[in-house]
DOKEFI-660369 format. One record per residue: residue number from 1; residue in three letters; x, y, z of N, C-alpha, C, CB in turn. Coordinates in nm, 2 decimals, always signed. Glycine has a CB too. Example, Ala and Ser with C-alpha at 12.3 -4.5 7.8 and 13.67 -1.06 7.14 Angstrom:
// residues 2
NODE mifi torgu   n.xx   n.yy   n.zz  ca.xx  ca.yy  ca.zz   c.xx   c.yy   c.zz  cb.xx  cb.yy  cb.zz
NODE    1   ala  +1.32  -0.57  +0.78  +1.23  -0.45  +0.78  +1.32  -0.33  +0.78  +1.13  -0.45  +0.90
NODE    2   ser  +1.28  -0.22  +0.71  +1.37  -0.11  +0.71  +1.29  +0.00  +0.79  +1.41  -0.06  +0.57
// end
This chain:
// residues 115
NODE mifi torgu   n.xx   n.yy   n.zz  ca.xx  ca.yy  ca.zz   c.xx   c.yy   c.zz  cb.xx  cb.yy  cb.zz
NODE    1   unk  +0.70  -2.34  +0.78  +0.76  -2.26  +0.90  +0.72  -2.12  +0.89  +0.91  -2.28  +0.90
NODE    2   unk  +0.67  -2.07  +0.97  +0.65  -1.93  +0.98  +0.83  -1.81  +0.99  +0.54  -1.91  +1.14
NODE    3   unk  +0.74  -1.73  +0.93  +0.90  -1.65  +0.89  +0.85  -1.47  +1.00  +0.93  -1.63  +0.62
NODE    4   unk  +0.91  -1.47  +1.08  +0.88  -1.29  +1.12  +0.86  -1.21  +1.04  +0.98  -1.22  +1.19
NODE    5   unk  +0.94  -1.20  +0.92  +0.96  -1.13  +0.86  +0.80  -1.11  +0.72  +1.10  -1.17  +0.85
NODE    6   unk  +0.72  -1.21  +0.77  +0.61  -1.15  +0.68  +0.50  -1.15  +0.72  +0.59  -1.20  +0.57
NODE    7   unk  +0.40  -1.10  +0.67  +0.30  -1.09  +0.72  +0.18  -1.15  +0.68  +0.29  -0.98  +0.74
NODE    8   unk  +0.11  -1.19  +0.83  -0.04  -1.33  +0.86  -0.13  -1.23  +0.88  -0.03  -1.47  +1.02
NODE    9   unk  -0.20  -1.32  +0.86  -0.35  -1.28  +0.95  -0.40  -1.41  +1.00  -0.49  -1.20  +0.87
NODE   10   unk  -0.51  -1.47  +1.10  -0.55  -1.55  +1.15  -0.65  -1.61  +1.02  -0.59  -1.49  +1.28
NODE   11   unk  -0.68  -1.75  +1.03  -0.77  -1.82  +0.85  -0.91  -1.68  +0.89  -0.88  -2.11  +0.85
NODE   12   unk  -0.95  -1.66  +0.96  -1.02  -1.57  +1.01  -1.04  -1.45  +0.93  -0.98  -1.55  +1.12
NODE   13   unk  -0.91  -1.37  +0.92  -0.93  -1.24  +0.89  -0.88  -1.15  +0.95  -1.03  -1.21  +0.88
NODE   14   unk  -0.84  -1.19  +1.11  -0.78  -1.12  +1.20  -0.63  -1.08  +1.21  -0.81  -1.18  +1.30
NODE   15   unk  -0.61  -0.91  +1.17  -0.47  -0.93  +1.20  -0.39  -1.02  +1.28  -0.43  -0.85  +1.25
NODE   16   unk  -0.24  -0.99  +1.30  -0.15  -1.08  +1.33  +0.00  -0.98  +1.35  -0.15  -1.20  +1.21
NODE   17   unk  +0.01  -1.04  +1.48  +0.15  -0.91  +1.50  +0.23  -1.07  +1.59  +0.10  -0.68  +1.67
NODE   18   unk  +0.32  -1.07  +1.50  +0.45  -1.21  +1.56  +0.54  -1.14  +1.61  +0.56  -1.32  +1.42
NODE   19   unk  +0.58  -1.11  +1.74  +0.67  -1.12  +1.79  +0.82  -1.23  +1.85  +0.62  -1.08  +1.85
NODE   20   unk  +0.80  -1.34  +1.79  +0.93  -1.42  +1.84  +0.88  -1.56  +1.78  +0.95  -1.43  +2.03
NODE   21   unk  +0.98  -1.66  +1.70  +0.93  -1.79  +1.60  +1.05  -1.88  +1.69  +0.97  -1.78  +1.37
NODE   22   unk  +1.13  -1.84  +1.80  +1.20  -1.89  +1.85  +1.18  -1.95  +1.98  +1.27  -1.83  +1.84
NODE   23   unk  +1.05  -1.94  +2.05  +1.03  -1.99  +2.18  +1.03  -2.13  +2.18  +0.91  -1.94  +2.22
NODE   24   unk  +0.97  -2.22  +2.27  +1.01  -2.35  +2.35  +0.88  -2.41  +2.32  +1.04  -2.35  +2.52
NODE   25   unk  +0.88  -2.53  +2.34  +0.77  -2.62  +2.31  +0.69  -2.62  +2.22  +0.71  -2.61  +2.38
NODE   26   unk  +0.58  -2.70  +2.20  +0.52  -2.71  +2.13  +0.44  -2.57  +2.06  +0.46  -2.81  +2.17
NODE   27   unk  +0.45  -2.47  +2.07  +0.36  -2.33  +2.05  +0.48  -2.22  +2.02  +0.25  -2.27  +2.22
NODE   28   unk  +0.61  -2.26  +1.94  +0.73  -2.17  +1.97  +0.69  -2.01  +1.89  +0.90  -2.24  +1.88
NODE   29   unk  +0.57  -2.02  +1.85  +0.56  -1.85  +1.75  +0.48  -1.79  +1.85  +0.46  -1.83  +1.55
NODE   30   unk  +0.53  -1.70  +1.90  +0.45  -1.58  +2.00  +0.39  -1.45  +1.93  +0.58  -1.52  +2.11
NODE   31   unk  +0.31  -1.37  +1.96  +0.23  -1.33  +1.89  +0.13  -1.27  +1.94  +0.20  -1.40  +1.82
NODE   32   unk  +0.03  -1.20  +1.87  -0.13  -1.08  +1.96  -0.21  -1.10  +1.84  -0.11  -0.86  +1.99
NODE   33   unk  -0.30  -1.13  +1.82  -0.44  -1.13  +1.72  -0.51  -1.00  +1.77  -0.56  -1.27  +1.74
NODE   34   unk  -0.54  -0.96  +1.67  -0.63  -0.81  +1.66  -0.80  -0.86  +1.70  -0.61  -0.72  +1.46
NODE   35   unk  -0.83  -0.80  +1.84  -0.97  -0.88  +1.87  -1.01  -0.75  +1.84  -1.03  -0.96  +2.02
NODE   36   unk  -1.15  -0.73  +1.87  -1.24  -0.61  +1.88  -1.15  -0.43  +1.81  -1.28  -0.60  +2.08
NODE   37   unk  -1.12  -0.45  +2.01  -1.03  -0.30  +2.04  -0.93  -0.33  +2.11  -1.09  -0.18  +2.13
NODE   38   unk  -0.85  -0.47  +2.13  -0.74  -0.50  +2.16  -0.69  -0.56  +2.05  -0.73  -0.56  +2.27
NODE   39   unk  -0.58  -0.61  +2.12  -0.46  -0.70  +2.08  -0.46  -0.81  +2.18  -0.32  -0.62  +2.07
NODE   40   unk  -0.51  -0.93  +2.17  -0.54  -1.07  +2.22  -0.37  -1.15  +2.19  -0.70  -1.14  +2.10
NODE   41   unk  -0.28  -1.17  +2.38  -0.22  -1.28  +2.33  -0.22  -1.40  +2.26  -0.21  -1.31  +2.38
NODE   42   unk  -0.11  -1.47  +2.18  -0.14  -1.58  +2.15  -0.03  -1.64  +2.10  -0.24  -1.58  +2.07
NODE   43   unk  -0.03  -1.81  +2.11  +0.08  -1.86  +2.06  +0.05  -1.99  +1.98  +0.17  -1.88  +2.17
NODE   44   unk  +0.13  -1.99  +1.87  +0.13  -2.11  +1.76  +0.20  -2.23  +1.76  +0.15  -2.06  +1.65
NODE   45   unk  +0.18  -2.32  +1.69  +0.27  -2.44  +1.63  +0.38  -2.40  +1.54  +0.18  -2.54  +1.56
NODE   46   unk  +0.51  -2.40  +1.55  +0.57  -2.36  +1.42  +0.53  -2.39  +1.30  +0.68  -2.38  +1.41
NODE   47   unk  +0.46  -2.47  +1.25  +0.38  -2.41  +1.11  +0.25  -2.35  +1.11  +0.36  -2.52  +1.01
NODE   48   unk  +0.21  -2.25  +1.26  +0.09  -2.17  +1.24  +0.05  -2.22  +1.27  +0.03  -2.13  +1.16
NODE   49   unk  -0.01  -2.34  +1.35  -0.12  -2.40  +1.38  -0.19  -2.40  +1.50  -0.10  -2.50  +1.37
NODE   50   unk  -0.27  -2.30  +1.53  -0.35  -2.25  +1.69  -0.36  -2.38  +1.78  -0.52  -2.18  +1.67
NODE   51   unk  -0.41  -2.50  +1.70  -0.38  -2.63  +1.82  -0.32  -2.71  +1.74  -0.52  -2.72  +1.89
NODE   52   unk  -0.23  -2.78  +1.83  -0.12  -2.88  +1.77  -0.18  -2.98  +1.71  -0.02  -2.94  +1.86
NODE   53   unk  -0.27  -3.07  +1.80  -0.34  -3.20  +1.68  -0.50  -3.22  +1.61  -0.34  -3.35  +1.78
NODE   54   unk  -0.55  -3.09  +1.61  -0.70  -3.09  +1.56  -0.68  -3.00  +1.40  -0.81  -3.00  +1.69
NODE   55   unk  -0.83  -3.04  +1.37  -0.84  -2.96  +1.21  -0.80  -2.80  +1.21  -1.00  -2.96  +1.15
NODE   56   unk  -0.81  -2.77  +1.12  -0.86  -2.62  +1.12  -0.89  -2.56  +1.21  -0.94  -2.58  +1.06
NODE   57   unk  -0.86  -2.42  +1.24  -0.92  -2.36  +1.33  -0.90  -2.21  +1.26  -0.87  -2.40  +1.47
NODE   58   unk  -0.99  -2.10  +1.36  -1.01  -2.02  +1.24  -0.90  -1.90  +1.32  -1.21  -1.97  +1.21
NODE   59   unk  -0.84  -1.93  +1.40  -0.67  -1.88  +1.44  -0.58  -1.89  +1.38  -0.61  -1.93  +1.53
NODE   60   unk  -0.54  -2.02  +1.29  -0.46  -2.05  +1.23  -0.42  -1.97  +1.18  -0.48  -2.11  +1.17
NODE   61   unk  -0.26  -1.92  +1.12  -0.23  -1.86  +1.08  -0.21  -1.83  +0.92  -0.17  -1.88  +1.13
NODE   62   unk  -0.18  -1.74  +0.81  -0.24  -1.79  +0.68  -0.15  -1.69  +0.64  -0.42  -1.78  +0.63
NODE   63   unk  +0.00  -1.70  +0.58  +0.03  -1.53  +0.50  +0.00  -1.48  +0.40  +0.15  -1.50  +0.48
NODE   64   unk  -0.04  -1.38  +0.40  -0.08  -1.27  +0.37  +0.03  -1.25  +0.22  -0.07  -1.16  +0.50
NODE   65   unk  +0.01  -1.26  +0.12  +0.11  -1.20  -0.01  +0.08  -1.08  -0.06  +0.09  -1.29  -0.14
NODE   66   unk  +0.18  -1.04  -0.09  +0.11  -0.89  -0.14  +0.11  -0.89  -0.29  +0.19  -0.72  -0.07
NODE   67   unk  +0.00  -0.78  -0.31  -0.08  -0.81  -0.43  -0.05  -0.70  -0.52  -0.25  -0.82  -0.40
NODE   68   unk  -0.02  -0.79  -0.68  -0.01  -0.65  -0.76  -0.07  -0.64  -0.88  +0.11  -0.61  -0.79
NODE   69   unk  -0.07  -0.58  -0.93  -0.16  -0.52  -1.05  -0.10  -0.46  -1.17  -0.26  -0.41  -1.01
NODE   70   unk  -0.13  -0.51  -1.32  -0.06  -0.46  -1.40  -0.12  -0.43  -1.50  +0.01  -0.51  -1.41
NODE   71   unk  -0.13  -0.38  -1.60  -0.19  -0.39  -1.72  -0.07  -0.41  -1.85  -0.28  -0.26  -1.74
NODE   72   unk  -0.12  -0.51  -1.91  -0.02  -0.57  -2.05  -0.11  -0.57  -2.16  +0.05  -0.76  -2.03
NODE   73   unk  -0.06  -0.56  -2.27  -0.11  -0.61  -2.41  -0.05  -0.70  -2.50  -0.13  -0.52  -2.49
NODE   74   unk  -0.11  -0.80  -2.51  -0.11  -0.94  -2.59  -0.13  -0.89  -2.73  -0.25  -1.06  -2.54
NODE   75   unk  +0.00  -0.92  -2.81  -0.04  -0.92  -2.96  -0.05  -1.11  -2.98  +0.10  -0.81  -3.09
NODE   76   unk  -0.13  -1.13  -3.05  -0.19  -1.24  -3.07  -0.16  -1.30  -3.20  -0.31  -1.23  -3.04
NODE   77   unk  -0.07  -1.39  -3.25  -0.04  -1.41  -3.33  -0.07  -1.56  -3.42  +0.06  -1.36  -3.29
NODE   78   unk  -0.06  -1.66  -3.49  -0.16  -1.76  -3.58  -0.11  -1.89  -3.42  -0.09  -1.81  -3.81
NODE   79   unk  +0.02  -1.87  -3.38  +0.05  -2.00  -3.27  +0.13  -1.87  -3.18  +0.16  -2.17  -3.34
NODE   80   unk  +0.13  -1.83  -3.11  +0.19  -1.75  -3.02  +0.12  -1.63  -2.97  +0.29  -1.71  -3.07
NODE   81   unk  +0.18  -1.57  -2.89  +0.11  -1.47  -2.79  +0.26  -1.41  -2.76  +0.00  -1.56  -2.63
NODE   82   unk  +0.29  -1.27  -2.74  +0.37  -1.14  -2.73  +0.32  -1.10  -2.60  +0.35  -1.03  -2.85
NODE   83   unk  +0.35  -1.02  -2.54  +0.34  -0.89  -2.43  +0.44  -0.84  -2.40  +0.29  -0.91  -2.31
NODE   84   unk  +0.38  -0.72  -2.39  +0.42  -0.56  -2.37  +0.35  -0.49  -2.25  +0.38  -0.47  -2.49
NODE   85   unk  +0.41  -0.38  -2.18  +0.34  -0.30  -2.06  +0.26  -0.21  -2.12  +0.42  -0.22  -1.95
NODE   86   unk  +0.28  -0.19  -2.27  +0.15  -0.05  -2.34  +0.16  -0.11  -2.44  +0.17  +0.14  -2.36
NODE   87   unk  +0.04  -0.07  -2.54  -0.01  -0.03  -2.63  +0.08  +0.01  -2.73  -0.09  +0.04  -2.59
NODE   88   unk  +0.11  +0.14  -2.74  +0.24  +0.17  -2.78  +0.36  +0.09  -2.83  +0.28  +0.23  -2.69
NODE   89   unk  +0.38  -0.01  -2.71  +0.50  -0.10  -2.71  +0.45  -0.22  -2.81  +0.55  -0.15  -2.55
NODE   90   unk  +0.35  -0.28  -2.79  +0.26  -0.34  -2.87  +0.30  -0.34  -3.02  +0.14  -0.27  -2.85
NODE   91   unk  +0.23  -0.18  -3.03  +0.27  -0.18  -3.22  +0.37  -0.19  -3.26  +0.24  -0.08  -3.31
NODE   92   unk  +0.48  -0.13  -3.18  +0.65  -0.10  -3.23  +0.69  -0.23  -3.23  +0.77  -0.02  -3.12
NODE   93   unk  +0.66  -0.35  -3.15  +0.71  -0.48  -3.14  +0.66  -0.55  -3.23  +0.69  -0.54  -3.02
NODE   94   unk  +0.57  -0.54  -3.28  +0.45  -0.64  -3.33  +0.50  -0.63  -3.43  +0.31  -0.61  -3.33
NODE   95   unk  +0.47  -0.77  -3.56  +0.46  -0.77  -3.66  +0.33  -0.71  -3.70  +0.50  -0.88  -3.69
NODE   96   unk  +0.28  -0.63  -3.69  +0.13  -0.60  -3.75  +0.06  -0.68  -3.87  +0.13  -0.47  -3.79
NODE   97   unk  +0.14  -0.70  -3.96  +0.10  -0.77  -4.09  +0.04  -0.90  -4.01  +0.24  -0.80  -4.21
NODE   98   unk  +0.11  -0.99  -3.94  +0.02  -1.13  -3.92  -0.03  -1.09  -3.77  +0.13  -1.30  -3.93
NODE   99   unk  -0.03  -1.03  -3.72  -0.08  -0.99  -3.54  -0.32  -1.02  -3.60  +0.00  -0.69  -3.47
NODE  100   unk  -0.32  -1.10  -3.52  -0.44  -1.10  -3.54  -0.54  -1.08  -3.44  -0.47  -1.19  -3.59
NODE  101   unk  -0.47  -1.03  -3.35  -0.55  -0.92  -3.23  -0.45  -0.91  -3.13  -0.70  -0.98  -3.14
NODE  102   unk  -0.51  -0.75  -3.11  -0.42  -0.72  -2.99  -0.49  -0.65  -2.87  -0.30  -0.63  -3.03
NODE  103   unk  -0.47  -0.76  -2.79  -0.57  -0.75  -2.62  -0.48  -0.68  -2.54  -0.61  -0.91  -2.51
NODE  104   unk  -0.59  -0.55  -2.45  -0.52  -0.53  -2.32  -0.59  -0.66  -2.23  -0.56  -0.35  -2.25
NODE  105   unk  -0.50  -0.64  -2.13  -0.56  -0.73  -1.99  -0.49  -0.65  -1.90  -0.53  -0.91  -1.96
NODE  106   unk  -0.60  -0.63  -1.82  -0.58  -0.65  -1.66  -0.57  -0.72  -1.57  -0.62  -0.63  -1.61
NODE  107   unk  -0.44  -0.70  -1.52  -0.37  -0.86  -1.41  -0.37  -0.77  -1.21  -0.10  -0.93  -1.49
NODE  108   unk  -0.44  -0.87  -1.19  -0.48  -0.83  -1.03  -0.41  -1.00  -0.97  -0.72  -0.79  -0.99
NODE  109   unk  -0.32  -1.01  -0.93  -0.28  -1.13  -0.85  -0.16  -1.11  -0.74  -0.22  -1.24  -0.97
NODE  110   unk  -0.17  -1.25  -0.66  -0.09  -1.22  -0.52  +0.06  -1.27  -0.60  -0.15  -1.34  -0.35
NODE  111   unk  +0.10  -1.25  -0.48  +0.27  -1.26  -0.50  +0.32  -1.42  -0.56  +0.37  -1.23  -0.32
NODE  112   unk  +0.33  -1.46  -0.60  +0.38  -1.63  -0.65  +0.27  -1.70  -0.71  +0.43  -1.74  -0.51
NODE  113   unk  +0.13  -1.60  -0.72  +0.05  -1.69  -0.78  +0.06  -1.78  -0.91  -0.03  -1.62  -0.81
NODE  114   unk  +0.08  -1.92  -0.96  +0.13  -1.94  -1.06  +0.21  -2.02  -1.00  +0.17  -1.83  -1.14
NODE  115   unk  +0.30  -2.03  -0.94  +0.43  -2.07  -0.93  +0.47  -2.23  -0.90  +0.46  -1.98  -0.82
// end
């Protein structure tokens, strides 16, 4: 079900401005796709779907998660794995005596990735 409250873009790439998930018939999500230099009417299937009984289409609707980024360090231990948001936190936590590497990583992922 599409929710107002978050934000699509078209499988396309094309913004997506929902104005109303409550309308009538078969197309109840009302809505504008970002064309060129307008804003292009349009209306969906309540689960997003630009036509009710065909494949894909590149209208479809698709939400958008927002994305975050973190950096952690993994002390690495003979059967286990630790993390911490620094380096710092790393050594204070760590057994150092058996820690047999300790990785930064960088985490770039959408919202529920994983889940």
């Amino acid at each position: 079900m599409i929710d107002k409250s978050k934000i699509y873009r078209t499988r396309d790439g094309h913004k997506v401005h929902i104005y109303a998930t409550d309308g009538g018939g078969p197309y109840p999500i009302h809505g504008a796709i970002r064309g060129f230099n307008f804003w292009q009417p349009s209306s969906w299937t309540k689960f997003g779907s630009y036509r009710e009984h065909f494949e894909d289409h590149e209208y479809d609707l698709i939400e958008v998660r927002p994305r975050h980024k973190r950096t952690v360090w993994l002390n690495v231990y003979g059967n286990h794995v630790y993390g911490t948001d620094d380096r710092y936190g790393a050594d204070v936590a760590a057994d150092t005596y058996n820690r047999i590497a300790c990785i930064k990583v960088e985490l770039d992922f959408a919202e529920g990735d994983g889940l």
